[in-house]
N, C-alpha and C positions, 0 to 999 in steps of 0.2 A: 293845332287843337281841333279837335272834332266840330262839325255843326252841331248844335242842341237844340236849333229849330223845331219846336213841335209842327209835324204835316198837318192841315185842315180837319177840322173833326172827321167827316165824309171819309178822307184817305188813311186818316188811320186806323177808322172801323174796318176800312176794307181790307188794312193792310192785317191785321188781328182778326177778321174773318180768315183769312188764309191758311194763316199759320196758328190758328189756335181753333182747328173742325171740332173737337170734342166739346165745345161750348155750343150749347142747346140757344144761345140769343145774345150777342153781342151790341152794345150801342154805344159810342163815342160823342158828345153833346158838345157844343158852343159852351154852354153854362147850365146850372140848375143848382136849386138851392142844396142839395146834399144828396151825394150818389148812396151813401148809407139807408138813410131814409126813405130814397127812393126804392131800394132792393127791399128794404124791411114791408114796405108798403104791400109788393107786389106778389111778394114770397105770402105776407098775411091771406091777401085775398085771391091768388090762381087755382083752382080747381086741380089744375093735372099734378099728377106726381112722378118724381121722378125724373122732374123738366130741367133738372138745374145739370151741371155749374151755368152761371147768368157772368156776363161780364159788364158794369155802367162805368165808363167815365165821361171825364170833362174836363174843356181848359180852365175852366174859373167855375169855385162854388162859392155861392155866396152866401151861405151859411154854415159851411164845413165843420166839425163836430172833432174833436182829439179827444182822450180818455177824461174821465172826471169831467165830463162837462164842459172842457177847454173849448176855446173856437182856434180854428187851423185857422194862422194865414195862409194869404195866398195870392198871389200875381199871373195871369195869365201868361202861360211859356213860362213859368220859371220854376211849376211844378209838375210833376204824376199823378195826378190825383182820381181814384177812379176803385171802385168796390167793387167784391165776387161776392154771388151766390152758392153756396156750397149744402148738398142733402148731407147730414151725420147720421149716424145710427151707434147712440152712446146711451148709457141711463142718465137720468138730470144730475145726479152728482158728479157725474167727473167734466161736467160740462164747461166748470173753471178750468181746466186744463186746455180748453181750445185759444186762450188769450197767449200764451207762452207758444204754444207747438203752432198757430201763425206767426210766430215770431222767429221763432226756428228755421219755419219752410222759406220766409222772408230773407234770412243773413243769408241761407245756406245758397239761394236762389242767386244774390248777388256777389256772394261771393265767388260761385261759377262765371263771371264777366271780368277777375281780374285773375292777374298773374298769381302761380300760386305764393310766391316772394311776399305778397303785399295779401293774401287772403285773410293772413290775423291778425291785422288791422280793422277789419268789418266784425265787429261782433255784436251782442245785444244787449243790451241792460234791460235785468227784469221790469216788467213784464215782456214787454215786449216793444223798445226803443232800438230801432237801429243805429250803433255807431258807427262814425271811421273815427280811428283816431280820442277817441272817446270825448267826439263832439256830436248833435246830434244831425243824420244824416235822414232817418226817415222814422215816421210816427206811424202807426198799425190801430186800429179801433175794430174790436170785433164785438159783434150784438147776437144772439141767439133768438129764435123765432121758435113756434110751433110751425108746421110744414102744411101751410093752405088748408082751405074751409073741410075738406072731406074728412073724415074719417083713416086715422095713419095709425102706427104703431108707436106704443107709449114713449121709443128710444128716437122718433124720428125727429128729427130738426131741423132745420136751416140756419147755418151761419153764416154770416153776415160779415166777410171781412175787408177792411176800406183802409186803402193804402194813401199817406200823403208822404211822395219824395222829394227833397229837394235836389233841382237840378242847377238853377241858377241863385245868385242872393244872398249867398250866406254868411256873407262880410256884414251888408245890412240887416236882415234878419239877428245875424250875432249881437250887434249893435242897440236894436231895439228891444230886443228879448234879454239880454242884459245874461245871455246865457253863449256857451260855445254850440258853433250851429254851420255844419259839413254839406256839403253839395256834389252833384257827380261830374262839375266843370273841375271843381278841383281836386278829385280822384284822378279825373283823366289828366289831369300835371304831372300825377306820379305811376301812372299805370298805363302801357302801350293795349293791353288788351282791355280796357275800360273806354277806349277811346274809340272802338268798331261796333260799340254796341249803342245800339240805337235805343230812341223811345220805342218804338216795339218791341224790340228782342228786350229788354228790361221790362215791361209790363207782361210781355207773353211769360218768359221765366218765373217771374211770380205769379202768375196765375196757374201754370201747371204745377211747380213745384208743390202750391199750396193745395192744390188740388191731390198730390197724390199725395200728401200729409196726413189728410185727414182720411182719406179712404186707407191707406195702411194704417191710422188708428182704429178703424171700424172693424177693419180684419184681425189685425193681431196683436189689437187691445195698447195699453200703453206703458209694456214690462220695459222697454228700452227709451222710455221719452227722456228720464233724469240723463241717461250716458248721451243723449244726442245733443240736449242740450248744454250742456258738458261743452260740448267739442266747437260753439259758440258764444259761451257764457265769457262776457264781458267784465263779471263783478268776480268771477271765482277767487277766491284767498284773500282777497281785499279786506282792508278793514273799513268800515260803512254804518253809514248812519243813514236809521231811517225815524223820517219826519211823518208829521200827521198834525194838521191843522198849526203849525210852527210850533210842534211838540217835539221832542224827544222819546220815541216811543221803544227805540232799541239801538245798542250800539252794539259791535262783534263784526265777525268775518265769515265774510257769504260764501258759504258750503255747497255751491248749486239748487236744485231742487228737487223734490220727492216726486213722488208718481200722481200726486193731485196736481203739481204746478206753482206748491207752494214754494215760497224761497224759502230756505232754510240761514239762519243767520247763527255763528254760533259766540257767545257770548258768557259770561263770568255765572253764570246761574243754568249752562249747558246751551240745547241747540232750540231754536224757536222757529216754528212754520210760521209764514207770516202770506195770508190771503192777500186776491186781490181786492184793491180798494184805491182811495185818495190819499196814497202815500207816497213819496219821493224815498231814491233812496240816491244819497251823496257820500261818492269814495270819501273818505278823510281828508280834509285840505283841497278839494274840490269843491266847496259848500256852493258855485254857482251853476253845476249843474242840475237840470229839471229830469 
């Protein structure tokens, strides 16, 4: 089996300054209370433009932030945890569609680190949950900013996207979370090419990947985001239930999604877009998955 030893913060900034030049400012930390926060912080108040992609992580945050409000656990060495800066240039409404299409560039990223035999196995559940095995292997929190004090352009942003993967723990984490919950030690049980790739080459791949996501949506808009997502949608044909405050808010069979990001469920009264928000959705007879 592989080492999954994370290198020293210091060596793995350097080792990510190397192989990741196109990042305008890299920092790898001991700890801090949230590398989100921290990016959202810096992006509000920089002057220059045009400074980004920004890369933060760290071995332990102590206040780590998951969607809806959640707090990420977290063990030092046992996760990835660490956020990009990214410039967009969209109008504020399609700006929902930036939580799925990091979610996109995320599977697709990792699923370049195994055999192709074992590739559709990794897919996502909306929004944007990565699976293996349709247990959960990594959480994605993306936050949108206006793009520093100066004066920009009405379409200009910064998002803000902050990766927690699990690499070790997932027996316990399963355990305590009272949910199924995937790690990349036991990927690399069943995949020979998941087993060479390091904590660098797996944070570098996401961060480029994500990075040329959003800049080919800037360029050529988002006429193929439904078919990309498509070709990692986890929930496709399923039949699903979605919750909301332990409501029953819809039942039916997820269609993929439209060109906003929304999911599409399709159901006895036709097909229903459904935004993002504080909603769970649970295959049928899966009711423990989050």
């Amino acid at each position: 089996m592989p080492d999954l030893t994370l290198p020293l913060p210091n060596q793995l900034q350097a080792q990510l300054e190397k192989v990741l030049p196109s990042f305008r400012k890299i920092t790898w930390c001991e700890h801090t209370d949230s590398t989100n926060a921290d990016l959202l912080s810096q992006a509000r108040t920089t002057q220059a433009t045009l400074a980004r992609p920004w890369l933060l992580g760290t071995h332990f945050q102590r206040a780590g932030r998951g969607r809806a409000g959640r707090t990420w656990q977290n063990r030092a060495g046992a996760n990835l945890m660490f956020s990009c800066a990214y410039d967009v240039f969209m109008p504020a409404q399609q700006l929902p569609t930036l939580s799925p299409l990091a979610g996109v560039a995320v599977a697709q990223a990792l699923r370049k680190k195994l055999t192709p035999a074992n590739q559709h196995r990794l897919t996502l559940k909306w929004p944007n949950d990565i699976w293996w095995d349709q247990a959960k292997l990594a959480g994605i929190l993306t936050e949108v900013t206006r793009a520093g004090t100066a004066k920009n352009s009405e379409d200009h942003h910064v998002v803000i996207v902050g990766i927690g993967l699990n690499i070790k723990d997932a027996r316990a984490l399963s355990q305590s979370l009272n949910r199924a919950v995937a790690d990349w030690s036991e990927i690399c049980a069943h995949d020979t090419q998941a087993q060479v790739a390091s904590a660098t080459d797996l944070i570098a791949e996401i961060a480029q990947n994500c990075r040329h996501a959003f800049n080919d949506a800037t360029r050529n808009g988002l006429v193929t985001f439904p078919e990309q997502y498509a070709q990692v949608d986890g929930l496709l044909g399923q039949h699903i239930h979605v919750i909301h405050n332990d409501r029953l808010l819809h039942a039916g069979i997820a269609k993929g999604i439209n060109i906003m990001g929304q999911l599409l469920v399709h159901g006895p009264n036709g097909e229903t877009p459904l935004s993002l928000g504080e909603i769970s959705i649970r295959p049928r007879g899966a009711s423990n998955q989050a």
